[in-house]
C-alpha positions in Angstrom: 100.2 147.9 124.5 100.2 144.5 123.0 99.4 141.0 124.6 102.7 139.9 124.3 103.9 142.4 127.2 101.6 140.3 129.5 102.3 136.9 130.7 99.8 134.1 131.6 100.1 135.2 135.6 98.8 138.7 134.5 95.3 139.9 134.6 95.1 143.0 133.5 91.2 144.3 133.1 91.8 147.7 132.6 94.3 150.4 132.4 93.6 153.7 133.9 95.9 156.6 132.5 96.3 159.3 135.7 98.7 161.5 134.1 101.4 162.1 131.5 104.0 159.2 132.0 101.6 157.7 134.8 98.9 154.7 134.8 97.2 152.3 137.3 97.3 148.4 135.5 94.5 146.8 137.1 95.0 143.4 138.3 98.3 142.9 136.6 99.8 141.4 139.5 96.7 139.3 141.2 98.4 135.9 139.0 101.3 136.4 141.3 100.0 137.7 144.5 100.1 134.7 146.6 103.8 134.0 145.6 104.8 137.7 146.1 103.0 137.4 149.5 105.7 134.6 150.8 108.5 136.7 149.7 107.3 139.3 152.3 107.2 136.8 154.7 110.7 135.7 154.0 111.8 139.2 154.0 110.2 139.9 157.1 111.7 137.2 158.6 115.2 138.3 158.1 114.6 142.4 158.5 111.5 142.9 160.7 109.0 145.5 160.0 109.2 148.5 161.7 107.0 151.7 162.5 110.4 154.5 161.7 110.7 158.1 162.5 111.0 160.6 160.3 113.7 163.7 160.8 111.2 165.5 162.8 110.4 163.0 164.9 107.2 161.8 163.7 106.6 157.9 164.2 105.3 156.6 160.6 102.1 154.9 161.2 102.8 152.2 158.2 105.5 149.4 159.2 108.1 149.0 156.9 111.1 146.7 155.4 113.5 146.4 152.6 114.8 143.9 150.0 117.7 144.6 147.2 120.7 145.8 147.3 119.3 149.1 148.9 117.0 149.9 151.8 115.1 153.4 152.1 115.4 154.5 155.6 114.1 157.8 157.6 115.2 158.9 161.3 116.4 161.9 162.9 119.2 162.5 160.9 117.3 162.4 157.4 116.1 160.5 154.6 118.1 158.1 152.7 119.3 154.8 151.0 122.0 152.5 152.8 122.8 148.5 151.8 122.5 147.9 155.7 119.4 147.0 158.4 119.9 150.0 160.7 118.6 147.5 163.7 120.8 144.2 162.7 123.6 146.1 160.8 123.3 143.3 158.2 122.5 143.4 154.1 119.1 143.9 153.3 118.0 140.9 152.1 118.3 139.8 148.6 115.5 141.0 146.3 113.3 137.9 144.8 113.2 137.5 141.3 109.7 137.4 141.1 110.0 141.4 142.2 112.3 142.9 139.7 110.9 140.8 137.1 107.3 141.9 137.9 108.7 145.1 138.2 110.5 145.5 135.0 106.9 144.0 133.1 105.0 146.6 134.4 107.7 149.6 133.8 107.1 147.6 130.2 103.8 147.9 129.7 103.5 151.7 131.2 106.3 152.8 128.5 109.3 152.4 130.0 111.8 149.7 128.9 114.4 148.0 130.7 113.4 149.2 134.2 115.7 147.3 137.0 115.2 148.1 140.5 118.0 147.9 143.2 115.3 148.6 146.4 112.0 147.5 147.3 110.2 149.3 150.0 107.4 147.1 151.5 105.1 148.7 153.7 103.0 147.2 156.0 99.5 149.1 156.5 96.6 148.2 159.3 93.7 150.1 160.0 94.2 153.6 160.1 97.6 153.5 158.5 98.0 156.2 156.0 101.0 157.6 154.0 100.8 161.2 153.4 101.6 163.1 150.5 105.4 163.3 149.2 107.4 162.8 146.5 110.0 160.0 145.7 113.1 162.3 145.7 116.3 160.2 147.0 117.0 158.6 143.8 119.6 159.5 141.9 117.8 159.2 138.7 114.7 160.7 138.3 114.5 158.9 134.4 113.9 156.2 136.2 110.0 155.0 136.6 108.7 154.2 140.3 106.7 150.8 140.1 104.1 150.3 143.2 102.3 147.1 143.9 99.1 146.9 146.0 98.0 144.0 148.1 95.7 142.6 149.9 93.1 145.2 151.6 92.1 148.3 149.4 93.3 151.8 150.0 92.6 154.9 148.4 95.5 155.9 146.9 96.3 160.3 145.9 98.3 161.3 143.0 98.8 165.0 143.3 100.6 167.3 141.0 104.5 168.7 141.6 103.7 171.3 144.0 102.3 169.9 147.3 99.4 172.2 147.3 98.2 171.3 143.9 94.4 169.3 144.5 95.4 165.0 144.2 93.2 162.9 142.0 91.8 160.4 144.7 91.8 156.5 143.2 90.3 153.4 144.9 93.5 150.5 144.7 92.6 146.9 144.9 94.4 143.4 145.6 97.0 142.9 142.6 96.3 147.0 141.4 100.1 148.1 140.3 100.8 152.2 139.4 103.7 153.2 137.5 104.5 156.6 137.2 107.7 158.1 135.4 108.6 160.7 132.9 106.9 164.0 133.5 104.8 162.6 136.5 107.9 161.3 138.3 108.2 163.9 140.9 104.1 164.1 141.5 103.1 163.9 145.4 101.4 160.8 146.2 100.3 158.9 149.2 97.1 156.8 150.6 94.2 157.9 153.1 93.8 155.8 155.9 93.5 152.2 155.4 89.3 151.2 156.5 89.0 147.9 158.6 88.8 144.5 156.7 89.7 141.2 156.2 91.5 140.0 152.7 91.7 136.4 152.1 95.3 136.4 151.7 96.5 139.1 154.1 93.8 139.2 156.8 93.8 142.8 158.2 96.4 144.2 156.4 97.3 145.8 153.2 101.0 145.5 151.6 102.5 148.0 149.3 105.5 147.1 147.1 107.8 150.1 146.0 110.7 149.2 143.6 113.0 152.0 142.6 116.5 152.3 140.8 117.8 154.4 143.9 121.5 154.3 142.8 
């Protein structure tokens, strides 16, 4: 990698390599976290968060929201993309700019060029709030890198292997932390142990995670 991928409102200390095709950029998004923080709010404000089901009728313990011109949605009848709110029946809201372009830098400096997400998946975690392990599997193009932005509280994030049995590598994700994964580790089960009690400066008790995919 070479400065010249980075711009000034990126602060990247380290970069830790967790597989073939995946890395974790430290701090590459903590220049832009307060900004990135409002667009949630303005998100939020126009598509609430909410705690969905999944097909077997598990309530998720994370809240979630969309932005882009898809929304990743779960209830009874499956797992899927759709362009509308499922509560309001309206678009998702727009995507901000500041997420695809942060987005498409960090696809950059993991690798991969030219990465344009159509759906962001913003979850909302409070204490004990956990995400178990899965793969990213909806898309239609599994070329395509997933780009995941941490902030606020710190989480310990998994990054398992392709069969959901195979032991996950456990890694400690901090305030502005952003993981790309794509190639060979595209399919690899990942998720987060339950969030700990805290307080962030910027998001009080909460953690939010930032997943932007090409879905279509």
């Amino acid at each position: 990698m070479t400065p010249d991928l980075f711009d000034q409102n990126s602060a990247v200390a380290a970069v830790l390599a967790l597989a073939d095709g995946a890395v974790v950029l430290r701090r590459f998004a903590l220049g832009r976290a307060e900004a990135l923080v409002r667009h949630i709010e303005t998100v939020q404000s126009q598509a609430a968060f909410r705690q969905m089901k999944t097909p077997g009728g598990y309530t998720m313990s994370a809240a979630m929201t969309n932005c882009g011109r898809l929304g990743w949605v779960t209830d009874r009848t499956g797992y899927r993309y759709q362009s509308t709110d499922p509560q309001s029946g309206e678009p998702w809201p727009a995507m901000p700019a500041l997420f695809s372009r942060l987005a498409g830098d960090a696809a950059c400096a993991a690798g991969f060029d030219e990465f344009a997400p159509d759906a962001c998946l913003i979850n909302r975690y409070r204490p004990g709030a956990r995400m178990s392990l899965h793969q990213d599997k909806n898309e239609r193009d599994f070329g395509q890198p997933i780009v995941s932005v941490s902030l606020g509280l710190p989480v310990v994030f998994q990054f398992g292997g392709l069969r959901r049995n195979d032991r996950p590598q456990r890694v400690l994700l901090e305030h502005g932390d952003v993981v790309v994964w794509g190639g060979p580790s595209r399919l690899r089960y990942h998720g987060v142990l339950a969030l700990k009690p805290g307080q962030h400066p910027l998001t009080g008790e909460c953690r939010f995670n930032l997943t932007l995919r090409r879905a279509d």
